[in-house]
Structures are given as C-alpha cells and as structure tokens.
N, C-alpha and C positions, 0 to 999 in steps of 0.2 A: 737899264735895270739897276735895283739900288738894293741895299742890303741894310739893317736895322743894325749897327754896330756898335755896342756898351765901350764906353772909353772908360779905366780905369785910372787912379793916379788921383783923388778928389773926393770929398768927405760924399758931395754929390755926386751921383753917378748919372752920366750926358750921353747922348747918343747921337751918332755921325751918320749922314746917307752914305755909304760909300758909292762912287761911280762905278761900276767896271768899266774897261776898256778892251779889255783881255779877257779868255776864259781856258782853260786846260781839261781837257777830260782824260783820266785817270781810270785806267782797268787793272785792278791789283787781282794778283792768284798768290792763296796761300795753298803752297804743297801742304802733304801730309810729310809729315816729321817736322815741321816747325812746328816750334814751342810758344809761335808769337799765335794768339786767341784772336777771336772775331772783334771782341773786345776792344783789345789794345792795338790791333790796327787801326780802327775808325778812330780809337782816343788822338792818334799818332796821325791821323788825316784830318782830323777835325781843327789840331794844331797847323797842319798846312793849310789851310782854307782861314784859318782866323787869322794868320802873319800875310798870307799875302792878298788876302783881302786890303789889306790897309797900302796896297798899293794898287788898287783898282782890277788884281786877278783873280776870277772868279776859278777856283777849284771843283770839278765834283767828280766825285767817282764811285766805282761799283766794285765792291768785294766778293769775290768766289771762295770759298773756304774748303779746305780736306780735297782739294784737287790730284790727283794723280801723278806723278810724276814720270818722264818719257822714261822708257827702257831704258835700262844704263846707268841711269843715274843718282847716283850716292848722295850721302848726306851731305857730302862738302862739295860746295861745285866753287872752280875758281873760275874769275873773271876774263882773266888773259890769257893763252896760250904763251910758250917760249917764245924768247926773240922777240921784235917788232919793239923793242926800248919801253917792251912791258915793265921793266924794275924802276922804268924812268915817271915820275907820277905829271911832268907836265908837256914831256915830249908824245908828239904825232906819233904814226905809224904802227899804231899799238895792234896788235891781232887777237882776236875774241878766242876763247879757252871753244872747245870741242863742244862742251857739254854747256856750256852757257849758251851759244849757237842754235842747239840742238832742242834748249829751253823756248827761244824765242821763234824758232823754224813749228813748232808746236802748238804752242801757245801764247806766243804776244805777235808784235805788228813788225813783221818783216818788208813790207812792201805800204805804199801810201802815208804811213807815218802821220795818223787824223788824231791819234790817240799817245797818251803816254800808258806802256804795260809795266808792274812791278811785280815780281816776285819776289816773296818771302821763302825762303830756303832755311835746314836747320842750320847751317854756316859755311862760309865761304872765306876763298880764297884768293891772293890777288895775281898772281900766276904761276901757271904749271909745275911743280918740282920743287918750289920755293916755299919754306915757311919763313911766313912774315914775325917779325916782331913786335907783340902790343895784340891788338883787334879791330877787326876789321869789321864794321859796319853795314857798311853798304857802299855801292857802285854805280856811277852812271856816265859810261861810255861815252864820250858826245860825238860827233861826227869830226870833229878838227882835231879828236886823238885816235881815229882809226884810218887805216891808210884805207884804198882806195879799193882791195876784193872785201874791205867788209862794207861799201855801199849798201843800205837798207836793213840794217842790223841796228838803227840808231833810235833813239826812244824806251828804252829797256832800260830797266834800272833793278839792280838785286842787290835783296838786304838780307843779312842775319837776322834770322828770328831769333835766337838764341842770344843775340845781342846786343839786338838795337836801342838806340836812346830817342829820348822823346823827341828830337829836331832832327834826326837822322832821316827818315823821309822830305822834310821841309828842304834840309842840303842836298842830298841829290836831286830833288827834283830841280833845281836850282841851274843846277850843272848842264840841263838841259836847255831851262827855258830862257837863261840870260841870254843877253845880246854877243856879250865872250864870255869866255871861261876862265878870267881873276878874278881868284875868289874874293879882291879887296879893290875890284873895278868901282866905279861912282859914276854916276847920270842917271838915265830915268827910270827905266824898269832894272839895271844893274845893279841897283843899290837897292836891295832887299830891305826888308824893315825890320826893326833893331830889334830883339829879345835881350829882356834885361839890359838895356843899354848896350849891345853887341850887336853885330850882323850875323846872320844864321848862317853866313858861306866861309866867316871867320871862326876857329875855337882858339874861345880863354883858356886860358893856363888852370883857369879853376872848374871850369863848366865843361872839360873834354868829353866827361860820360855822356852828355846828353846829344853830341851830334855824332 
C-alpha cells in the first residue's frame, strides 16, 4: 500500500509513493470537559499520520467525541500513583494513578493490546499529591516503565486538552511504538522524522509549546 505524499522544500512541488511497512490503529475518546474540539484533535492526528508517514507508518484512527467519563472522576486525572519512582521520568516500576486505571478498565484496551486508545482529559497530572512544575501535556506509559501488576494497562496514552501542542500526540505515540524508549535513540523505525529540522521525541529550546 502506498500513499500520494506532497514533498515540500521546492519552487516545484514532487510527490513520493510512500511504502508502508507498518500500520498503528488509534481509538482516541474525548471526555466531556475537555476543551480540545473534534476539530483540533484530527488537525493534531492528521500531523501524526503525515510525520510518520514518511517513515513507512501508516496511522488511522477513530474519534469518539463528548464521551462520558467513569464515576469518580474529576477534571484532573494524574498519570501515576505514589511511589513506584513515579517522580523519576525514566526509571522502571512506575505504578498507574487509580483513576487513570479506572479510565482504561472502561474505556481503552486493557487486555490484547491490537489497538493504541488516547484520552483527551481537561488536564492532568503526573503523579498523586504532587504538583508538577511547568505543564504537562500528555503521557504514555510504555510497558519497560510499569512494573510488573500493571501488566496489560500498556497502550494508553493521556493528553490535556486544555494544553496540548501540535506534536504532542505525534511524541507520545512515539513512546509507544519505538523499538526503546531514548528519546534521542537512532536506526530504523527509532529515528522518527524530523519536524523543522528536529526529531519529534526531542524539544528545542524554542519549539517546547508544541510537543
């Protein structure tokens, strides 16, 4: 399968087959209380599907909009529970927040793991009891930083609608589908494709708004 792909950079504008080789299917839920539109989600998927395109993976996914959210749970759902070297961002053993759990126990893919699920939340945080400094985007778990009772909790990724940037889906899904989890890893599918002369799993010093 091949895809029609505009290359930019040229007074003429050329067009590349892409191969895929790869394909990711993507089930995003936006709650109600996020501020992120039907909109600006696909704009914000459409940029995932056109960056990793150009490395042969074929992105598609299905948006659910104005979703319900499980009893219990508030505007701000953190990522991690206490302990498990949650404060630590590249140590193992991490342990998933109650309500983030209880998001995916609901509504994304607990078991089989065929699919990537994304929630959109009005904001988040990155674990229990702790306010972070800055903002915090979005999240995505990978299985090599959760210890070993959160087996099949992997695949989930949660963003702020309230403040995401435009590459902010493109980086966590990232975080997912490499080979590891250096964000400044290199070889085949590891090495993402450059935005603006950058890697999308790297932030510039100038460009932090947008992942």
């Amino acid at each position: 399968m091949h895809l029609e792909y505009p290359i930019s950079g040229s007074s003429n504008i050329e067009v590349a087959a892409v191969l895929f080789t790869k394909s990711v299917r993507v089930n995003i839920v936006n709650f109600k209380g996020s501020t992120a539109s039907p909109g600006e989600i696909n704009r914000y998927w459409g940029k995932v599907a056109e960056r990793y395109a150009q490395v042969g993976v074929m992105v598609e996914w299905v948006l659910k909009d104005k979703v319900t959210k499980p009893s219990g749970i508030g505007n701000l759902v953190n990522v991690y529970g206490s302990g498990g070297n949650a404060a630590s961002w590249g140590l193992p053993n991490k342990k998933l927040s109650d309500e983030f759990k209880k998001i995916i126990e609901d509504h994304g893919t607990k078991t089989g793991n065929t699919d990537v699920r994304v929630f959109y939340v009005y904001e988040m945080g990155w674990e229990s009891g702790v306010v972070l400094t800055g903002i915090l985007r979005g999240a995505a778990p990978a299985k090599t930083h959760l210890d070993s009772a959160q087996s099949g909790y992997e695949n989930n990724i949660l963003i702020s609608g309230r403040d995401t940037g435009i590459f902010t889906a493109a980086h966590e899904l990232g975080h997912l589908v490499l080979t590891t989890n250096v964000a400044s890893s290199t070889g085949t599918i590891t090495h993402l494709p450059q935005t603006e002369f950058r890697n999308i799993m790297v932030k510039s010093p100038v460009h932090t708004d947008e992942i």
